[in-house]
Backbone as a printed PyTorch tensor [residue, N CA C, xyz], in Angstrom:
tensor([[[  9.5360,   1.6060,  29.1090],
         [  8.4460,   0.6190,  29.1420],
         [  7.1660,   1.1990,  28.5390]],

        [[  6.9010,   2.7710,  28.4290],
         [  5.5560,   3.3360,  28.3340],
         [  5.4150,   2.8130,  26.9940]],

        [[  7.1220,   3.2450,  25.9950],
         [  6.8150,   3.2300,  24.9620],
         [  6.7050,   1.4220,  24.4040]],

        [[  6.5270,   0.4040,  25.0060],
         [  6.6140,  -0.9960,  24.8640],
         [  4.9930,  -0.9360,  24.6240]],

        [[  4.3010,   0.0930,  25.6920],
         [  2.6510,  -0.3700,  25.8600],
         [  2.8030,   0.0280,  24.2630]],

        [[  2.6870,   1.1450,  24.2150],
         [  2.3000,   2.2740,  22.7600],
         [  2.6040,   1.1120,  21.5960]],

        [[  3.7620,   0.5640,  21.4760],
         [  4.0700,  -0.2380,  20.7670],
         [  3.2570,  -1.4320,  20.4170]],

        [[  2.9010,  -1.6920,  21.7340],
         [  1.7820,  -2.8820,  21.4480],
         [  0.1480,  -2.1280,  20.8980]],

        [[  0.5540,  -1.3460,  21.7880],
         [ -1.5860,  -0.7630,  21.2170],
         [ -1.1140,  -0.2810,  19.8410]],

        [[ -0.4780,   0.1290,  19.1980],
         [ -0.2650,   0.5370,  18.2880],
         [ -0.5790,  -0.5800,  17.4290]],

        [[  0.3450,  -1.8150,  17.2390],
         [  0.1850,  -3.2020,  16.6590],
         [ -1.3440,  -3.7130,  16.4450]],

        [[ -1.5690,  -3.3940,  17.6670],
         [ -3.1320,  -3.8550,  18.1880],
         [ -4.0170,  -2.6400,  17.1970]],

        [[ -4.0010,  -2.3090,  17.5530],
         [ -4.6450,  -1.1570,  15.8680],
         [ -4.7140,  -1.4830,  14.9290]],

        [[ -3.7030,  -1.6410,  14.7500],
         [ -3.4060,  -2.0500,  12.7660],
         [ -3.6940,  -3.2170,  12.6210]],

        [[ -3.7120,  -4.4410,  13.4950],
         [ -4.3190,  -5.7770,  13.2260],
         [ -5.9070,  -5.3290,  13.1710]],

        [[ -6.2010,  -4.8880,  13.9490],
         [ -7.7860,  -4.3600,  13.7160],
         [ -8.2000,  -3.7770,  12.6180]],

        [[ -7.3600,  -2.5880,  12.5310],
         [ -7.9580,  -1.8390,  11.1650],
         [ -7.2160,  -3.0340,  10.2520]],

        [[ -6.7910,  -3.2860,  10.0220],
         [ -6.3450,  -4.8840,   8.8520],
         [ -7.9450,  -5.6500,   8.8700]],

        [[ -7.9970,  -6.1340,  10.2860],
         [ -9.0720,  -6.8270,   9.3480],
         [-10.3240,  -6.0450,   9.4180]],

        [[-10.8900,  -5.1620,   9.9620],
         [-11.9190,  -4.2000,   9.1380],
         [-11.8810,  -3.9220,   8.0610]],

        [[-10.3410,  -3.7650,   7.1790],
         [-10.6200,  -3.4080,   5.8880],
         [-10.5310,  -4.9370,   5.0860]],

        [[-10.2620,  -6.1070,   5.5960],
         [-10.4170,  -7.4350,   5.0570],
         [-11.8700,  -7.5530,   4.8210]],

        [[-12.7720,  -7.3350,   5.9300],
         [-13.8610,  -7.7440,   6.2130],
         [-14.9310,  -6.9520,   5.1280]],

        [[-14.5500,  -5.5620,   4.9080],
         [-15.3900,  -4.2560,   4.2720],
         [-15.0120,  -4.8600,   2.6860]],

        [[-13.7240,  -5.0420,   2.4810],
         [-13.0650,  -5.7440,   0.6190],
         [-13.9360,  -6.8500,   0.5630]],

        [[-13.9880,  -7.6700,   1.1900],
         [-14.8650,  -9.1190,   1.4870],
         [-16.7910,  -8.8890,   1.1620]],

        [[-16.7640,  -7.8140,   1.5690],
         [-18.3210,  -7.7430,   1.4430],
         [-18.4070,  -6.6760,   0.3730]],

        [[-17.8760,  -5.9880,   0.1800],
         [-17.8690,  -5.3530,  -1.6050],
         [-17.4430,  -6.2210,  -2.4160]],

        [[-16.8500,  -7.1770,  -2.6650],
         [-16.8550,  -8.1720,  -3.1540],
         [-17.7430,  -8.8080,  -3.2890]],

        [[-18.5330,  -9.1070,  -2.4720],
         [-19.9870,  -9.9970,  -2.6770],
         [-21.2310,  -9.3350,  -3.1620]],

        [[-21.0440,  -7.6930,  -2.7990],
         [-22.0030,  -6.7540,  -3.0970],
         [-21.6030,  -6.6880,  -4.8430]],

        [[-20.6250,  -6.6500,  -5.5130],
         [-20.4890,  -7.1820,  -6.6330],
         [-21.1910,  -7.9290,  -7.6170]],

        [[-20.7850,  -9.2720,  -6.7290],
         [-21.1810, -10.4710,  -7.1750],
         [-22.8010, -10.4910,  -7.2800]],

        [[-23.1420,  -9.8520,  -6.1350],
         [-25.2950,  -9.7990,  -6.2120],
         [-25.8420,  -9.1650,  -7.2600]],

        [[-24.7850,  -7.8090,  -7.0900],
         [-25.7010,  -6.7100,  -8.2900],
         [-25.7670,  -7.3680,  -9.7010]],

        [[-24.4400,  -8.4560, -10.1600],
         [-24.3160,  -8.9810, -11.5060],
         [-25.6500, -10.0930, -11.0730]],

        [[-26.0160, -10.4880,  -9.9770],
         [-27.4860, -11.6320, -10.6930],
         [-28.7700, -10.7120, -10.8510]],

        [[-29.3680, -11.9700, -12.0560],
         [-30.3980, -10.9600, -12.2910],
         [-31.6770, -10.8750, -11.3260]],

        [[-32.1100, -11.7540, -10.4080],
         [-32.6920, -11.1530,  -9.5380],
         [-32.8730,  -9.7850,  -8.6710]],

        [[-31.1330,  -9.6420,  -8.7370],
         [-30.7900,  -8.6580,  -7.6790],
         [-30.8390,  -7.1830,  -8.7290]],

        [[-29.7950,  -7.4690,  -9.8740],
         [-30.2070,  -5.9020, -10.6170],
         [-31.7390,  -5.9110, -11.5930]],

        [[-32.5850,  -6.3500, -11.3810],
         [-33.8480,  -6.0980, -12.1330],
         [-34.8980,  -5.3250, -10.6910]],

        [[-34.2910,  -5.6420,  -9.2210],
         [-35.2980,  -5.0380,  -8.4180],
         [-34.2680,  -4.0140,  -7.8630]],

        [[-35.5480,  -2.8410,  -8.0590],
         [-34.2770,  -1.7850,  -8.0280],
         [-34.0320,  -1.4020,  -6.1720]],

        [[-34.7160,  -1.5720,  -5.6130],
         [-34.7760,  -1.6670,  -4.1980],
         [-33.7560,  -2.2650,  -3.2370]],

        [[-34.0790,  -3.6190,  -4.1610],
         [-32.3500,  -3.7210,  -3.9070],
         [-30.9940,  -3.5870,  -3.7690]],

        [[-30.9310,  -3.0660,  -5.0720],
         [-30.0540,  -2.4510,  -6.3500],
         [-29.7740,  -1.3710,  -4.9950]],

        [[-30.5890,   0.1050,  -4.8360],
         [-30.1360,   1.1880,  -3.6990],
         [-29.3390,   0.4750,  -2.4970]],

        [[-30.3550,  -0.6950,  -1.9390],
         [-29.6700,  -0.7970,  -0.5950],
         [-27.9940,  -1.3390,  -0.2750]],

        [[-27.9190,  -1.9040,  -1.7320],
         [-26.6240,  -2.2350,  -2.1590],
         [-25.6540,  -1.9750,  -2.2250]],

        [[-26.0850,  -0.5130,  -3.2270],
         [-25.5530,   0.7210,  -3.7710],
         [-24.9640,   1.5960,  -2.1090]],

        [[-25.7690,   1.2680,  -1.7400],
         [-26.1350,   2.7520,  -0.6830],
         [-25.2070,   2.1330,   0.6940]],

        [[-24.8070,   0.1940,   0.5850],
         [-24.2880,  -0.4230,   1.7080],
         [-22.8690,  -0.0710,   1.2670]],

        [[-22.4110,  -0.3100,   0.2020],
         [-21.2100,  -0.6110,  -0.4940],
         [-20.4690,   1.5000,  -0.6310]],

        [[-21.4990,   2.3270,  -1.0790],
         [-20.8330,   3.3900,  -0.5880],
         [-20.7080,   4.1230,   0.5240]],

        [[-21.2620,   3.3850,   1.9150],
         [-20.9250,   3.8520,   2.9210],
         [-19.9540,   2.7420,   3.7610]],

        [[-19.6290,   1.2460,   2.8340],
         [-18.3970,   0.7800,   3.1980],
         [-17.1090,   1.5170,   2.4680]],

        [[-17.4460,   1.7590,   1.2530],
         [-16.1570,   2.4130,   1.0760],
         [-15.6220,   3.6590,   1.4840]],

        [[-16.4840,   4.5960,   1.9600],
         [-16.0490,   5.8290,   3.1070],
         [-16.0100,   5.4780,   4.3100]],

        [[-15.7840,   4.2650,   4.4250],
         [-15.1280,   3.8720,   5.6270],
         [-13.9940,   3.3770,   5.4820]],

        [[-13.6830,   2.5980,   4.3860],
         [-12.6390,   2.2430,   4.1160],
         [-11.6050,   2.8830,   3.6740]],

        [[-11.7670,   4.7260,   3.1790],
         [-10.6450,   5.1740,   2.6930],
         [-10.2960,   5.4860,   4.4110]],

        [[-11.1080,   5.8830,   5.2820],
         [-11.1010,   6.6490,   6.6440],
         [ -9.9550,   4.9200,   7.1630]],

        [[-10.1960,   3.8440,   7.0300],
         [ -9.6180,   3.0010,   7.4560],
         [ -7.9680,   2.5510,   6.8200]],

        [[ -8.1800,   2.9550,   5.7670],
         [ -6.1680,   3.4060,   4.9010],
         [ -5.3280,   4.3050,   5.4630]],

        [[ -6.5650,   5.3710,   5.4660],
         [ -5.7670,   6.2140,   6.4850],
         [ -5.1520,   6.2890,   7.5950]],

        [[ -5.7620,   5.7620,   8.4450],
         [ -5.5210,   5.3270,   9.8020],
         [ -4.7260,   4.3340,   9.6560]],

        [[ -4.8000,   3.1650,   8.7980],
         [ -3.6890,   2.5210,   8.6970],
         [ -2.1740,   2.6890,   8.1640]],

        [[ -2.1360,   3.8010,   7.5970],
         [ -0.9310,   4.2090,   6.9130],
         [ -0.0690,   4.9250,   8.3210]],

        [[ -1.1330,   5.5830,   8.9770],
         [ -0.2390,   6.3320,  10.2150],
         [  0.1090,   5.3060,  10.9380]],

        [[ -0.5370,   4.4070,  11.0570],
         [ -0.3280,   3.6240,  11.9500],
         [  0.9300,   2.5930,  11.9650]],

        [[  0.8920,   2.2430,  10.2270],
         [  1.9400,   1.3910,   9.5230],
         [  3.0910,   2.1080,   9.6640]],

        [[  3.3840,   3.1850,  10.1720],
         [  4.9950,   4.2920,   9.8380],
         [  5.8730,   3.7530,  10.9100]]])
């Protein structure tokens, strides 16, 4: 039975980290889409916080493959 819990928290993980990394693709995606208008890449202030949102989603997101790959085995 212990291993039924494990089984489930385990599941329960990977639906999570699934959609954390839905949610993180979803908003680099849009962080994309801003930097191409020209409002957004002519102020450069922006441009950093962008820059600076989108590369600390994606070091989360390799940390979140990871965890999902162990998790996926």
């Amino acid at each position: 039975a212990a291993s039924d819990v494990y089984k489930r928290q385990r599941q329960n993980d990977l639906k999570k980290t699934e959609e954390r990394i839905g949610v993180l693709e979803t908003r680099n995606g849009k962080i994309d889409e801003l930097m191409m208008q020209e409002e957004v890449y002519t102020n450069s202030v922006k441009c950093q916080e962008l820059a600076k949102e989108k590369a600390a989603n994606e070091a989360e997101l390799e940390e979140l493959y990871e965890k999902w790959e162990e998790l996926a085995e």
